[in-house]
KOLMARLO-994720 format. One line per field, with one value per residue (C-alpha): residue number from 0; x, y, z; residue in one letter. Coordinates in steps of 0.1 Angstrom, whole numbers. Each point is the difference from the previous one (the first is absolute). Layout:
resi (NUM/...)
x (X/...)
y (Y/...)
z (Z/...)
resn (a/...)
***
This chain:
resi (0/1/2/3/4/5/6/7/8/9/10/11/12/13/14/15/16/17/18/19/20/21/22/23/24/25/26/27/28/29/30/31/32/33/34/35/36/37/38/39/40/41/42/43/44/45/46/47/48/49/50/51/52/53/54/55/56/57/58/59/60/61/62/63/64/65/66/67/68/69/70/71/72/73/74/75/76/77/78/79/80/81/82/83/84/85/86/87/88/89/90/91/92/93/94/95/96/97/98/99/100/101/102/103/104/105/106/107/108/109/110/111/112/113/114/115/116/117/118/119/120/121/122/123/124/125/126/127/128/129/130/131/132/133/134/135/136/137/138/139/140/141/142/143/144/145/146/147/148/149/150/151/152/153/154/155/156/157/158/159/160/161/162/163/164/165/166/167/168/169/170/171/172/173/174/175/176/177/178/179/180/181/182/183/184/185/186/187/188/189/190/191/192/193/194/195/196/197/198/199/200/201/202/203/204/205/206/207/208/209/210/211/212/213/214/215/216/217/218/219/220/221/222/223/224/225/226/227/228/229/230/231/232/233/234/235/236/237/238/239/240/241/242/243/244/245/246/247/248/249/250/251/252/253/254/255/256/257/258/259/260/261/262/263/264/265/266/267/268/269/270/271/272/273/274/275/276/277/278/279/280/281/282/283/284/285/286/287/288/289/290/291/292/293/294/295/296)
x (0/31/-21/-27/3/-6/-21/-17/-35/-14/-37/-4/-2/27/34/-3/27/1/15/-14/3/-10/-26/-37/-32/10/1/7/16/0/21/-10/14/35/8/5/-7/33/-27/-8/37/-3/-36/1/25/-21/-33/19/2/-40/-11/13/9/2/17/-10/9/-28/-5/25/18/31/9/-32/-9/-14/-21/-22/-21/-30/-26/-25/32/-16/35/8/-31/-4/-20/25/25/-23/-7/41/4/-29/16/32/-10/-18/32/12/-24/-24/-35/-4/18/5/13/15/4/14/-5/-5/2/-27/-23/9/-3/-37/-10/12/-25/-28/5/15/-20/-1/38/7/0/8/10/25/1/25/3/-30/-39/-18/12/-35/-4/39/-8/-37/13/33/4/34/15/-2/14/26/5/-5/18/6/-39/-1/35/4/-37/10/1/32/28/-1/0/24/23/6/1/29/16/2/-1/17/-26/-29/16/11/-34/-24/23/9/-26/-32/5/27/41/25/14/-24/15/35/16/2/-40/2/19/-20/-31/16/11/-32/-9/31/-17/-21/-22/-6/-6/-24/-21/1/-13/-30/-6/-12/-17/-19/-10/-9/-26/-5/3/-22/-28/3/-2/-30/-15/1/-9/-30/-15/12/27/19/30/-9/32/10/23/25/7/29/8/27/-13/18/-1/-24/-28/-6/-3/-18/-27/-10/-31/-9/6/33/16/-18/-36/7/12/-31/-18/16/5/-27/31/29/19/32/17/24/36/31/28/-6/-14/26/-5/7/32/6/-17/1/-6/-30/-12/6/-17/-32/0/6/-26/-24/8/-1/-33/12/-8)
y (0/21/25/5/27/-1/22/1/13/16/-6/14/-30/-20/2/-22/-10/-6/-4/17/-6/-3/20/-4/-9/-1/-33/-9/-32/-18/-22/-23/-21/-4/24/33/21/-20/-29/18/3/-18/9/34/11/-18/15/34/-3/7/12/25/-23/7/-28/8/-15/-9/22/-21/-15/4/37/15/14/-21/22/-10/-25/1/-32/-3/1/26/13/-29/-11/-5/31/23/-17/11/34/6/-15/22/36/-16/0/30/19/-17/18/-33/7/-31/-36/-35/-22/-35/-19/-32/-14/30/22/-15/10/33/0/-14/20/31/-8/-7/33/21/-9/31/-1/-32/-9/-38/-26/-28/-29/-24/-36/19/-3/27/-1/-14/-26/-16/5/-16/-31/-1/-36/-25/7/35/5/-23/12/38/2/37/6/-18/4/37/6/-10/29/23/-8/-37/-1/28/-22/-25/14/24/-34/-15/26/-23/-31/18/14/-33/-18/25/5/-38/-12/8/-11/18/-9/13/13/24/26/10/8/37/-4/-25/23/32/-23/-14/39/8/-27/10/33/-3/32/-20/-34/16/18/-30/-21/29/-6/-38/4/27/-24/-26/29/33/-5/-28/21/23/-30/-9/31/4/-34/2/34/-11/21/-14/10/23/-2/-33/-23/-24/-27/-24/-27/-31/-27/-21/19/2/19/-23/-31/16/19/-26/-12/40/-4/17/29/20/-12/18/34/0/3/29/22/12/-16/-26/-22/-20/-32/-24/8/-21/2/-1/26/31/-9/37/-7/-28/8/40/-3/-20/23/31/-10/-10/31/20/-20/9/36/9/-16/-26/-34)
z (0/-8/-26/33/22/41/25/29/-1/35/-3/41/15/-15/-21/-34/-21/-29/-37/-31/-38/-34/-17/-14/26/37/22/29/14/31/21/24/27/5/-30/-8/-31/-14/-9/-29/-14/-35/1/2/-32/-19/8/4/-40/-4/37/28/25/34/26/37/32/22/38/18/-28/-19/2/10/35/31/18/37/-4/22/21/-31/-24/-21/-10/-19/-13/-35/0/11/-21/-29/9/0/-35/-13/21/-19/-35/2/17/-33/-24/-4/11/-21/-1/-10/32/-2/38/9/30/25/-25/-16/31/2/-33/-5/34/-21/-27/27/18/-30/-25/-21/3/-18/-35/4/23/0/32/-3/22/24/11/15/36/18/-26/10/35/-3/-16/19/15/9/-36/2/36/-9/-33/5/32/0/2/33/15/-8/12/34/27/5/11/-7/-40/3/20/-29/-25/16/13/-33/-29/-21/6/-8/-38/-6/11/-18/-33/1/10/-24/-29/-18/-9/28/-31/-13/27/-3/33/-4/-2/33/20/-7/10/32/8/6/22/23/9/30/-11/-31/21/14/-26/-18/27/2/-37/8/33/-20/-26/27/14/-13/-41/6/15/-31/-20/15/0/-39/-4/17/-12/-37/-4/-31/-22/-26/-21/-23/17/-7/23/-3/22/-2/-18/21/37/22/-11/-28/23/30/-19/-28/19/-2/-39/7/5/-28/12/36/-13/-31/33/9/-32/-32/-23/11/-27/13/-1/12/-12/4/31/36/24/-11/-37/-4/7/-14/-35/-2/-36/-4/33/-21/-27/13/21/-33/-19/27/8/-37/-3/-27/25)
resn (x/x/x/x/x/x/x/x/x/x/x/x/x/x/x/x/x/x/x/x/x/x/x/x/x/x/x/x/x/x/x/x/x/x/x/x/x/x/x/x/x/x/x/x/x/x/x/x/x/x/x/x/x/x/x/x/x/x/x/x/x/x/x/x/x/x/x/x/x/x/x/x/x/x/x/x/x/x/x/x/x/x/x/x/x/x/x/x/x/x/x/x/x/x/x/x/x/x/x/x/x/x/x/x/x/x/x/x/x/x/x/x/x/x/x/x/x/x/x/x/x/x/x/x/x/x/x/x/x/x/x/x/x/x/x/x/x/x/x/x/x/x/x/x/x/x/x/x/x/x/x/x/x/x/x/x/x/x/x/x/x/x/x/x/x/x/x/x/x/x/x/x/x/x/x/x/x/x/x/x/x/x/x/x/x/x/x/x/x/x/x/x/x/x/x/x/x/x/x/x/x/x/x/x/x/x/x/x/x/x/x/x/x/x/x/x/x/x/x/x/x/x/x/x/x/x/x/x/x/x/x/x/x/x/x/x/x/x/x/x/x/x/x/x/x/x/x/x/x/x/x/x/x/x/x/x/x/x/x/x/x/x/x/x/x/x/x/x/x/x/x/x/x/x/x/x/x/x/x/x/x/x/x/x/x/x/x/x/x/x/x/x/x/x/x/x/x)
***
């Protein structure tokens, strides 16, 4: 991402960083968990060639600020975390975006387009379901499989403990361990990963994150789903064809059947590699996103 430039946007409540380039429609893309914006390294240059593309770090991620959390977790809900990338992009000149999220990302990123609705153009979810719908189905496979959900959910300081004990075990487990080649993440990519996770502000913030999804962005999921609140936008939702999602959710007709419920217009599919096929296969990422954003899927 050597032709993108860096800054820090204050939104008033917290400092995001972030990476811009390219030129044409503006999106946004988002990280999730253990990554930072450097997820979208191969991806990024390559959608830069038709888009303005903006790489952001997550509140409490990467280079980004980790401001007080609070009981409910209401700082680090998915709602907040929308509301800064939306201050972000309009600091940026963007009243109005494209956004692509994986894995956290993806839920701030489909909460944006719940709450924002006039601000989004389109919305991409990769390797997610709406949070309520994983959590409403979670059973032995999923706490054993998702383990973040439920170890990370736990109460301060306990999940905070480990994962400061053992840095190193929790990179190697979640990068490792889902699906994807040790080798599709060089070391310098590793390392900046693992930084974060040696910073106990960032410990910390990032342990919010999940206890807010075990509470708090759950209510709000509920509360849309109930008063038939739906996304407005058209989505695009990928998943691994071999991970998780595809198993877990089949009886449900699969991932694509639960987020039709949730938005006017959804298309998606399985694609190859393991839970960080971004990743793994930036190409074949950047061109379905492309496809989609340009209208042409």
């Amino acid at each position: 991402m050597d032709d993108f430039t860096s800054e820090t946007i204050e939104t008033g409540e917290a400092a995001i960083f972030l990476r811009r380039g390219g030129s044409g429609p503006p999106l946004l893309l988002l990280h999730g968990f253990p990554q930072t914006h450097l997820m979208w390294r191969d991806i990024a240059p390559l959608l830069a060639q038709d888009f303005t593309v903006v790489c952001a770090d997550l509140r409490g991620y990467g280079r980004s600020s980790c401001p007080p959390s609070a009981a409910d977790h209401a700082p680090y809900s998915k709602r907040t975390l929308a509301a800064d990338m939306v201050a972000v992009m309009g600091r940026l000149g963007f009243p109005r975006f494209s956004v692509a999220g994986h894995d956290r990302g993806g839920r701030v990123a489909y909460r944006m387009a719940l709450d924002h609705a006039e601000r989004i153009a389109r919305l991409a979810v990769l390797d997610i379901v709406p949070t309520i719908e994983a959590w409403d189905r979670a059973d032995a496979r999923f706490a054993l499989g998702f383990w973040p959900w439920t170890l990370l959910g736990q109460p301060a300081p306990l999940p905070e403990r480990l994962l400061a004990a053992a840095p190193e075990a929790i990179i190697d487990s979640a990068l490792d361990g889902w699906g994807t080649p040790a080798a599709t993440f060089p070391a310098s990519v590793r390392e900046a990963y693992l930084e974060v996770l040696r910073d106990p502000r960032h410990i910390h913030a990032i342990c919010e994150e999940y206890r807010a999804a075990a509470g708090i962005d759950r209510d709000h999921d509920a509360d849309d789903r109930e008063n038939g609140r739906r996304i407005a936008c058209p989505v695009l939702a990928l998943w691994s064809a071999r991970g998780a999602l595809a198993q877990w959710y089949a009886a449900d007709g699969g991932p694509l059947a639960i987020w039709r419920r949730w938005a006017e217009t959804a298309a998606g599919e399985g694609v190859q590699g393991g839970h960080f096929f971004p990743e793994e296969h930036p190409e074949a990422t950047a061109r379905a996103l492309r496809a989609f954003l340009m209208g042409t899927a």
